[in-house]
VMD Tcl script that draws the C-alpha trace (Angstrom):
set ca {
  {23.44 55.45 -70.37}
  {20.94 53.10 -69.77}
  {17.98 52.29 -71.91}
  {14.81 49.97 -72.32}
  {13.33 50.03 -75.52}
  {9.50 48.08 -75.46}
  {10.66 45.23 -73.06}
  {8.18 42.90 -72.71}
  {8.27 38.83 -71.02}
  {5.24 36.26 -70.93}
  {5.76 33.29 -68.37}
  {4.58 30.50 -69.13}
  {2.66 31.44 -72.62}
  {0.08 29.07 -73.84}
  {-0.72 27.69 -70.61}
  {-3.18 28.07 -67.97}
  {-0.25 29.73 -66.01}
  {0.52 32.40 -68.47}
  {1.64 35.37 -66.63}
  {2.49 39.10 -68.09}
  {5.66 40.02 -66.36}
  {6.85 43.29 -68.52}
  {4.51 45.13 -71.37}
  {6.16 47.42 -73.54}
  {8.10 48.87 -70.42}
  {10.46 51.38 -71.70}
  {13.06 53.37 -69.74}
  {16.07 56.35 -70.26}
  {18.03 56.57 -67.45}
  {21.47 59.26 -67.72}
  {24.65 58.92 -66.39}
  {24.33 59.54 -62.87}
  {20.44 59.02 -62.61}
  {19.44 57.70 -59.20}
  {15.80 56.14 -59.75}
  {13.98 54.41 -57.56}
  {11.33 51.85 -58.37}
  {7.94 50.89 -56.38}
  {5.10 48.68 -56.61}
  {3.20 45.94 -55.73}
  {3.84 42.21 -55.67}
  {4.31 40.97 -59.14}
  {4.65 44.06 -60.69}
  {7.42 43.40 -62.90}
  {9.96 44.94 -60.39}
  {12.49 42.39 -60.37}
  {11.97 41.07 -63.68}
  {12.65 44.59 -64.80}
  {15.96 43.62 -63.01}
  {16.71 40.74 -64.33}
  {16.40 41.57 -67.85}
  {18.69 44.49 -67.88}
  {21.23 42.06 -65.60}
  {21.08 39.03 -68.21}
  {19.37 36.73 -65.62}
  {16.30 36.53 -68.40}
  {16.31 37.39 -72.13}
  {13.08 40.13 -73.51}
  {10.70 38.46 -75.28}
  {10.55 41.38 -77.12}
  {12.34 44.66 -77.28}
  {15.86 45.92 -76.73}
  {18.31 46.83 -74.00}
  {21.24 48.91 -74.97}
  {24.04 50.25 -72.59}
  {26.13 53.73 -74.14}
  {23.67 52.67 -77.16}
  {25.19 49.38 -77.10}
  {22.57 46.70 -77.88}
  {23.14 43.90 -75.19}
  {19.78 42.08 -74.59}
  {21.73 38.65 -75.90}
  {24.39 39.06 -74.05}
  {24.76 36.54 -71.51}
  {24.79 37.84 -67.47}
  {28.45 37.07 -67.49}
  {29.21 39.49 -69.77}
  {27.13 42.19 -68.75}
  {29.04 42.01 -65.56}
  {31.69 44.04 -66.52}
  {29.05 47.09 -67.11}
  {26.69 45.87 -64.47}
  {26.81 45.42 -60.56}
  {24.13 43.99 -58.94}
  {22.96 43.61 -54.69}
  {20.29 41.39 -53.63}
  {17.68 41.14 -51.21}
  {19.53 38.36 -49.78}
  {22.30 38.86 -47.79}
  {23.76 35.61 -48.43}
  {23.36 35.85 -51.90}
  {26.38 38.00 -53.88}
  {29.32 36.44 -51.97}
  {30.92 33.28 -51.09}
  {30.33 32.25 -47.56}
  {33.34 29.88 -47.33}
  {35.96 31.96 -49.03}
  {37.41 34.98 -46.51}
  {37.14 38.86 -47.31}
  {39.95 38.97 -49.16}
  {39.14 36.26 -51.30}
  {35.62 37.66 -52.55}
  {37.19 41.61 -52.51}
  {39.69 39.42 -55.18}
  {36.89 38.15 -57.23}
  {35.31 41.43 -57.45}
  {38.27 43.02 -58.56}
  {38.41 40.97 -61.08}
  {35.17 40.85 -62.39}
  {34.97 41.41 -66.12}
  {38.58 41.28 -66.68}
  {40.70 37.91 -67.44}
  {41.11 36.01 -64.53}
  {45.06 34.65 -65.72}
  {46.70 32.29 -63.04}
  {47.80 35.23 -60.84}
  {44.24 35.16 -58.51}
  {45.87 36.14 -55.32}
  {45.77 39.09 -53.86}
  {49.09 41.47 -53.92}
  {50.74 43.48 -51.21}
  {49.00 46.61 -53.38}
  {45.56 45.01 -53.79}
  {45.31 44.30 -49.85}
  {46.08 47.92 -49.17}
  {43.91 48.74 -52.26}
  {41.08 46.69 -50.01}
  {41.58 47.77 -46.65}
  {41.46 51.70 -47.82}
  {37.61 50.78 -48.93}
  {36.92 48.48 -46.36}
  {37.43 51.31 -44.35}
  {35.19 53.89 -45.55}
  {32.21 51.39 -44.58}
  {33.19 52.11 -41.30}
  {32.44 48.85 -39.77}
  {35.90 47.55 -39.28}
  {35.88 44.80 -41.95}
  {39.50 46.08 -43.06}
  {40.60 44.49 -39.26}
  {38.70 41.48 -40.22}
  {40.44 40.75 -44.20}
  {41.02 36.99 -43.49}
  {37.51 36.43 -42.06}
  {35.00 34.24 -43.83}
  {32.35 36.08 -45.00}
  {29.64 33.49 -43.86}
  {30.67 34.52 -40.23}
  {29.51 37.91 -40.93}
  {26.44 39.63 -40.02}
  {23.75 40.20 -42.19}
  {24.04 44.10 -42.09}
  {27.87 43.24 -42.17}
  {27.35 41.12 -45.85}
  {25.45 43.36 -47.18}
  {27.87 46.09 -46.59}
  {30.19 43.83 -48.39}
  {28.39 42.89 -51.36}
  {27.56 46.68 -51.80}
  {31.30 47.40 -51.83}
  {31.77 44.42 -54.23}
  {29.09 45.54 -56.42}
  {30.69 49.04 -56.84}
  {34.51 48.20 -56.53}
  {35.38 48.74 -60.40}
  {32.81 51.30 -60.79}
  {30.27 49.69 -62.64}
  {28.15 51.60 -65.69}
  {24.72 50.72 -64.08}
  {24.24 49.42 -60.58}
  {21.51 47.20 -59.72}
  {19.70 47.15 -56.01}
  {17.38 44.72 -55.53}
  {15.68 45.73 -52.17}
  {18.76 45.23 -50.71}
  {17.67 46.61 -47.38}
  {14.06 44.88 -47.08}
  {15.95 41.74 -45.58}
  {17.77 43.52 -42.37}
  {16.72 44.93 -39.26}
  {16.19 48.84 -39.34}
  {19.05 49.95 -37.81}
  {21.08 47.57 -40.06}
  {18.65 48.72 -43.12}
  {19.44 52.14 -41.83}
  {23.44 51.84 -42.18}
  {23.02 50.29 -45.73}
  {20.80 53.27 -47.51}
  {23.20 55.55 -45.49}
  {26.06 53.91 -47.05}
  {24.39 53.73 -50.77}
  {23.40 57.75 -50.83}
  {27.39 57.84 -50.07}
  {29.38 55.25 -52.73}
  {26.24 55.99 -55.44}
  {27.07 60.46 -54.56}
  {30.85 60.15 -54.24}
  {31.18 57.63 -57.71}
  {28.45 59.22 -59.53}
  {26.89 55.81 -60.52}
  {23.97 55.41 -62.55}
  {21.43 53.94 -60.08}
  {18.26 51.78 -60.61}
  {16.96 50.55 -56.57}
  {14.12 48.24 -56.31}
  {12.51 49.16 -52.77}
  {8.98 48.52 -51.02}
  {9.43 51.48 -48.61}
  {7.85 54.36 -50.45}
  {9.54 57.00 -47.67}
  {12.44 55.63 -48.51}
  {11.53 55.48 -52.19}
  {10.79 59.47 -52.15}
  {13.82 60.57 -50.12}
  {16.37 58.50 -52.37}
  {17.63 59.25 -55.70}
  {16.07 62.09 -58.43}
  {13.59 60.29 -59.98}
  {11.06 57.53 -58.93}
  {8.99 55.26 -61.04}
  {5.82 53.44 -60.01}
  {4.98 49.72 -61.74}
  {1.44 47.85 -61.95}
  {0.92 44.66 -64.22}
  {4.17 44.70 -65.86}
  {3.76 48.53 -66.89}
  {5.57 51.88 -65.95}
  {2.46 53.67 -64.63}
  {4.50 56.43 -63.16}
  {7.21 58.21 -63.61}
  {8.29 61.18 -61.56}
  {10.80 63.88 -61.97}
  {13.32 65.37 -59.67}
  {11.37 68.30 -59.70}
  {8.04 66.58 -58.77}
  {9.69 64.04 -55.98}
  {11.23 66.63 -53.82}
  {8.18 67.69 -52.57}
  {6.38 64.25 -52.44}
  {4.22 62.87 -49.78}
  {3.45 59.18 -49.26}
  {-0.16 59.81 -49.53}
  {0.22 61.41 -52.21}
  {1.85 58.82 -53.77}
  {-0.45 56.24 -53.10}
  {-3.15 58.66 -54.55}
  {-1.28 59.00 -57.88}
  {-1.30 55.38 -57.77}
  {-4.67 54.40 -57.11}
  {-6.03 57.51 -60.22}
  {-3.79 55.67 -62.87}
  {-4.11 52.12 -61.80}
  {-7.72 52.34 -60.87}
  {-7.05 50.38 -57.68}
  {-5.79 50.46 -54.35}
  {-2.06 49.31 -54.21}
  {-2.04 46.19 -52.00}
  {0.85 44.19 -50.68}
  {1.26 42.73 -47.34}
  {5.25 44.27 -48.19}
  {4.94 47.66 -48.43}
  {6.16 49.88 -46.24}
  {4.66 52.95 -45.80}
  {7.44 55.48 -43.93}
}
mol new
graphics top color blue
foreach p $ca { graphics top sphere $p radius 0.5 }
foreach p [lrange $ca 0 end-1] q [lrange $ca 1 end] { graphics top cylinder $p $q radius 0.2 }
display resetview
């Protein structure tokens, strides 16, 4: 489904600022994979992210989708394959257009927009039937503007929006790490359900390592720009955190440190 070939990106090459972000990462994921991915501060974590999204081009190395090479496609493009939540909760939406409007937009992504952008009698029942099954009673609330809402409440929303056409690959960027914990709480609750019930192929960037074991079948561990770890379904069920941070610290030959990191 998904697949990394030798990615690597230099910031800033040549200068006293140059920066390894990726080195010869490579990663398979299958249809239906749920992996999480953990590590320190300037890991690689979210450039890892961005590359496969089309934020930033590989330096080197390929990214292919169904075997489809798309590292030059542009981020527009890949958003008909790709859906993507942020740490941000303002980030993902409009603020000043209403529910309906941005539940529009999403519809629409990757398809051609035509002069027919408002929302049918069908559509709004089409949106209120999934507003629904966040079961936060944003389907009362359709005419709204989204930069009224909560920040658990967003993020609910751009979660729906990210995984409204079904996207080949969804993309979470810590999407919790910005709300409170019972907020944080209702957002993984709601991801195990959409990412079960759709059978999307998953890729979550967290810096909760509980929550990093208990999601998903497969977690992988970055240091330096490098996949360090990688850990089977098999392996993960029976994970501890300590453990985890032991694995870490024999491969990496240091401790993993980061203010971030949550522990359980």
């Amino acid at each position: 489904m998904l697949e990394l070939n030798n990615i690597s990106k230099l910031f800033n090459p040549g200068t006293p600022d140059e920066k390894i972000a990726l080195m010869n990462a490579s990663l398979k994921l299958k249809p239906a994979d749920f992996v999480t991915v953990i590590g320190s501060n300037g890991a690689g974590k979210s450039t890892l992210m961005n590359v496969i999204s089309g934020v930033m081009k590989p330096d080197i190395g390929e990214v292919k989708i169904e075997g489809k090479l798309i590292q030059q496609a542009q981020e527009h493009v890949r958003s008909r394959w790709i859906g993507r939540v942020f740490q941000d909760p303002m980030a993902g939406t409009a603020p000043r257009m209403t529910i309906e409007e941005n539940l529009t937009m999403a519809f629409k992504r990757g398809k051609k927009r035509g002069l027919a952008w408002g929302a049918t009698a069908a559509k709004r029942k089409l949106f209120r039937e999934q507003l629904s099954r966040l079961g936060i009673g944003l389907e009362n609330r359709m005419s709204a503007k989204v930069g009224l809402l909560s920040g658990g409440e967003r993020q609910a929303l751009s979660l729906l929006m990210a995984t409204f056409t079904q996207p080949q690959i969804l993309l979470l960027d810590e999407h919790t790490a910005a709300l409170d914990p019972a907020r944080a709480e209702l957002i993984t609750r709601l991801t195990e359900e959409i990412v079960r019930e759709m059978k999307l192929t998953t890729l979550m960037v967290t810096h909760n390592m509980e929550q990093a074991i208990r999601l998903g079948n497969r977690l992988i561990m970055m240091d330096k720009g490098r996949i360090i770890l990688d850990i089977p379904e098999e392996r993960k069920a029976n994970l501890t955190v300590s453990q985890l941070l032991g694995e870490f610290e024999r491969i990496s030959g240091h401790q993993l440190s980061d203010d971030r990191v949550v522990l359980g």
